[in-house]
N, C-alpha and C positions, 0 to 999 in steps of 0.2 A: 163460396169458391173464390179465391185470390182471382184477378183477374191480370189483365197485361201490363199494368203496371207494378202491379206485386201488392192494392191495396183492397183487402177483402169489402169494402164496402165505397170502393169506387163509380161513380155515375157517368154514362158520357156525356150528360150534359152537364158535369162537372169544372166553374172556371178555371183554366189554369192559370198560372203565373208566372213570371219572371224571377227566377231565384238566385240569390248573390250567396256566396258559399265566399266569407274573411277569413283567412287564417293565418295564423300567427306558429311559432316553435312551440309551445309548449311550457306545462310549469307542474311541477308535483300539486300532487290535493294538498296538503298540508310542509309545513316547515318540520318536518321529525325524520330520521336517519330515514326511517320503515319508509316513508311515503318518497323522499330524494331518491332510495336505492332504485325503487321500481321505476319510477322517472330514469332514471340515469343509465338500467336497464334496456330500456327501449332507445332510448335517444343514442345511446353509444353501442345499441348492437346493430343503426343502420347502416345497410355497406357502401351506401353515400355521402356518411360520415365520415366513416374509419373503411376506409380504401388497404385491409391490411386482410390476409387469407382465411377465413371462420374458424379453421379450426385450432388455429396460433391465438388470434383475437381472443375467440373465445375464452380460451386459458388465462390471458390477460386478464381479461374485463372481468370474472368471475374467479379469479385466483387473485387478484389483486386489487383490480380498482374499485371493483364493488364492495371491497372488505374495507377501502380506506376511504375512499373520496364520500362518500354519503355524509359523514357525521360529521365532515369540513362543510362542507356545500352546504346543508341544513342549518349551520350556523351560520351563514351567509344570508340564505334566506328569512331565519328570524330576524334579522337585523331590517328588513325592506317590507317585511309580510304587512297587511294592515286589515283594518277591522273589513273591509271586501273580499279580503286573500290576496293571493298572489298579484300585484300589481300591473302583469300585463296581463292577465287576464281581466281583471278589472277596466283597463284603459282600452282594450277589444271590444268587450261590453258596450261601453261606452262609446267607445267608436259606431260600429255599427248601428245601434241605438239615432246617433247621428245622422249616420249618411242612409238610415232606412225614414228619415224624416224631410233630408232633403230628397231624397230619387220620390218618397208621394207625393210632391209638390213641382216635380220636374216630368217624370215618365208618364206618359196618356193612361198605359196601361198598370194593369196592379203588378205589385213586386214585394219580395220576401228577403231578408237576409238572415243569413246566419253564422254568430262567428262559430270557427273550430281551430283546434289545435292539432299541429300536425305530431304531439309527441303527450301524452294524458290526456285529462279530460277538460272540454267536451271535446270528443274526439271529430275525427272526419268521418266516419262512416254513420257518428248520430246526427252532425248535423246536415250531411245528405238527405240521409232518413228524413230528419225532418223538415226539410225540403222538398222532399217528393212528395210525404205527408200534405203536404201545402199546396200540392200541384203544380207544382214549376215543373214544366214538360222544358224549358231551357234555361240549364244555368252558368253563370258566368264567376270562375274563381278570381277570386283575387287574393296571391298570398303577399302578407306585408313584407314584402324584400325589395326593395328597392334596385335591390343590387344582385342582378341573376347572379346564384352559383347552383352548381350538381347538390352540394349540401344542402341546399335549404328548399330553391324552388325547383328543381327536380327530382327530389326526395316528397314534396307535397304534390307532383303530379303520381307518381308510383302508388302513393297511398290513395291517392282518388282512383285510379284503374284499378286497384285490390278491391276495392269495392264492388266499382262499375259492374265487374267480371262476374259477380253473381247475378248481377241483376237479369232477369228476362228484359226486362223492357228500360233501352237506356233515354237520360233526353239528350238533346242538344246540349252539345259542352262548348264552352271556349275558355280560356286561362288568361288570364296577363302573366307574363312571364318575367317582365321589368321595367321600371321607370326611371331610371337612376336620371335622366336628362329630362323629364318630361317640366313644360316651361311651371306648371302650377305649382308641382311638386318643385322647384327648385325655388321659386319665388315665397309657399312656405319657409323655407330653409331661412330664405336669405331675412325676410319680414320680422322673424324670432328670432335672428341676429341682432337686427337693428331694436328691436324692443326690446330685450335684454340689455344691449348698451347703452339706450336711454337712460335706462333706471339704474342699473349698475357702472357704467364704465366700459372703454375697450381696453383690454389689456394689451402687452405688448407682442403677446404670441395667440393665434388663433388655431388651434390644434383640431382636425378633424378625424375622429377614434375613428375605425371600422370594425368591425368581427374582424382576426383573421383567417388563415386557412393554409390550409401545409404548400408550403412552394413546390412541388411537384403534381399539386391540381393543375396550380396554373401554368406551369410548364405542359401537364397535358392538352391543355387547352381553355379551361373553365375561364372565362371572361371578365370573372367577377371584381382582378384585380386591376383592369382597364376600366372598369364603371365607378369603381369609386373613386380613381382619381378624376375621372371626367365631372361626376357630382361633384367634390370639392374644387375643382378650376372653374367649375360655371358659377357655384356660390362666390367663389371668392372674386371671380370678375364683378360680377351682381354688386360687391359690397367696394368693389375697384380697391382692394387690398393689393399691396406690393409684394413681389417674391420672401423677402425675408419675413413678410408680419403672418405668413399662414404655414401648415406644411400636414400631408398626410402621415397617420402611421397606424398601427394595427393592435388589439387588444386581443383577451383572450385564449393566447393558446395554450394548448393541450399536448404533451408529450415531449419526447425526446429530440424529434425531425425539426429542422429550422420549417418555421414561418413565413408567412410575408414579413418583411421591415420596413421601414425602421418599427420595433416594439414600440408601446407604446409609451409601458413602464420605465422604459431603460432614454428614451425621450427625457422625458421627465425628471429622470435623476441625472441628465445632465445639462438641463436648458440653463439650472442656477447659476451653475459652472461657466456658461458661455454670458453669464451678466443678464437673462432674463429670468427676472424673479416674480413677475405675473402675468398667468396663460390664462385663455378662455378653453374649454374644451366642450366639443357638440360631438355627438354620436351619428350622424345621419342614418348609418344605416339600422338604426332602431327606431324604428314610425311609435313606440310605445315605449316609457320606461319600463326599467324591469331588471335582473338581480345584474345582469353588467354592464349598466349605467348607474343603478342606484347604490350597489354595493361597492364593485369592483371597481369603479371610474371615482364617483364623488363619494366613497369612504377609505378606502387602502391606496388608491393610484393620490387622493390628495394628501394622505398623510403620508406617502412617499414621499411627493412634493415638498411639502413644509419642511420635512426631517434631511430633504438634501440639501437645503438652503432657501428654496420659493418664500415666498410673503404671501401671496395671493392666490387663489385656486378658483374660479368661478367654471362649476356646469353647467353649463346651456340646457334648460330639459330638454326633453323629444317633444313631438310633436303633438302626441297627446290624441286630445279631441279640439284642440284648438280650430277655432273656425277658418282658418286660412286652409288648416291640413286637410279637415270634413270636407271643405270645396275643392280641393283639389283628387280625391280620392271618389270622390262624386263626380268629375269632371269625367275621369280615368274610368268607371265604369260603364257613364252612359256613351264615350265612346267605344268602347267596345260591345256594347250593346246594337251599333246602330243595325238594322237591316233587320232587327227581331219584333214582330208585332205590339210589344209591349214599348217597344222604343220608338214610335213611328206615330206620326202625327195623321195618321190617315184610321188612327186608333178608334175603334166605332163601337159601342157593347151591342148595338142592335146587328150591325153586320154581323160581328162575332158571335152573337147566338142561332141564327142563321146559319150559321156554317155550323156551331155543334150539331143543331139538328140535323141537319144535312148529314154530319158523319154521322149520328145515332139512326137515324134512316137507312145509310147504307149500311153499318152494322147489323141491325138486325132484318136485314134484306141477305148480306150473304149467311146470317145466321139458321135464316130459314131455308136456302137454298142446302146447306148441310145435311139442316134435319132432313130433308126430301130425300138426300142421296144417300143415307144411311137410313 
């Protein structure tokens, strides 16, 4: 018999733990048409994405984009795929891997991570699953977006309540919903600046990419285009750059509707024009490479560059698993952990199993007052 937490062979004197739920967008299983389309399927029928009426959409996305865009896209991804696969899911991996090495070494209590994707697989409902499977009666999400919008991290809250909603028995949730200013996270940013210019050089222009997003999000409100510029003015103070040596602009769109700007592309093909012929370009708001930083930024956006007149193109990777980013995303967990037994220094296994039995006690105390009354 399933019991109240949904797991047939649950104990109550069973430990629980503290569960970290990473997530990251998404990546098809493989580089092939077949595998982009059904990626591309889900990720553009959410209507946190495409803000346009289902049954208009629909006709779009499935009378046209999905007949064209997969076997472009797939060729993009073979071009980044590696012997791991998809490379941000790889660098998720990896991450997590990480920061589930520093919280056993930091939290009194036990703790679980797991990464998931909010768009293929692993998805968010297995790596819940596998979360609860683990007994984390409280978990704490963290989706990698530095930079809250409705598309990404309110599209990954949506998807953990489609869950939740089945569940009988929920735990303890909390989210981070954005770091775009948090002192570690910016201090990352700025340390992979200055190490990169070490070994490489500064060029004359420091360009900070973002995802874009249709200007009419953020004329509704979505925040997301006031947090990026906030991260690149706190970096660039960090690195005490001058107005002219840095500047925001936006990658990635999709469709007919203007964007945020300045593009990013259209940047680029005219910096040569204004006499600067070598940029640096960093992505911030990708905590992992992945097909639009490794494709779209440092393969098509630099041979943009070079073919408008540039000399120089240097990308900044992302963040990675690099140890300044682990500690800082480490940092950003256990506080929002604090006030949860697993994160408390008053952490005891002996009181703690005392209190299981105590509740196994009271369980099968009003279990037996039931059977009485029936």
């Amino acid at each position: 018999m399933t019991n109240y937490i949904g797991k047939p062979d649950y104990q109550h004197d069973s430990r629980p733990c503290l569960g970290v739920l990473l997530t990251n967008l998404g990546t098809p299983d493989a580089p092939t048409t077949q595998a982009v389309r059904k990626y591309l399927a889900e990720f553009l029928s959410d209507p946190r994405v495409i803000e346009v009426p289902r049954p208009l959409w629909w006709l779009i996305l499935h009378g046209i984009i999905l007949r064209l865009r997969p076997r472009r896209s797939a060729h993009g991804y073979r071009k980044v795929w590696t012997d791991e696969g998809a490379p941000l899911l790889s660098w998720t991996n990896k991450q997590a891997m990480a920061i589930l090495n520093e919280l056993a070494l930091r939290l009194p209590g036990p703790v679980k991570i797991e990464p998931a994707m909010r768009y293929g697989n692993p998805s968010i409902r297995s790596g819940l699953e596998r979360l609860r499977d683990a007994g984390a009666e409280r978990i704490l999400v963290l989706p990698l977006y530095p930079q809250y919008s409705a598309t990404t991290t309110a599209s990954t809250f949506d998807a953990i309540t489609r869950v939740l909603k089945t569940w009988r028995w929920l735990p303890e949730l909390r989210m981070v919903t954005h770091y775009h200013d948090n002192e570690n996270y910016i201090l990352a940013l700025t340390e992979s600046i200055r190490d990169y210019w070490q070994i490489n050089g500064q060029a004359e222009k420091l360009l900070f990419s973002f995802h874009g997003i249709p200007e009419h999000y953020f004329a509704a409100g979505d925040p997301y285009h006031c947090e990026c510029h906030k991260t690149a003015r706190l970096v660039a103070e960090a690195l005490q750059l001058k107005p002219e040596q840095w500047m925001v602009c936006f990658q990635s769109r999709f469709g007919p509707r203007a964007w945020l700007k300045p593009y990013t592309d259209e940047v680029l093909k005219q910096l040569p024009h204004e006499g600067i012929k070598h940029v640096n370009i960093l992505c911030p708001g990708f905590p992992a490479d992945c097909l639009e930083t490794l494709e779209e930024i440092d393969i098509r956006y630099r041979e943009l560059f070079l073919e408008s007149g540039g000399e120089k193109f240097d990308y900044i990777p992302a963040l990675n698993d690099q140890p300044r980013h682990i500690e800082a995303l480490t940092k950003l967990i256990i506080q929002h952990c604090q006030g949860w037994p697993e994160a408390s220094p008053e952490w005891e296994l002996a009181d703690y199993e005392a209190k299981i039995k105590r509740r196994e006690k009271l369980y099968n105390h009003l279990k037996q007052d039931n059977s009485n009354k029936n």
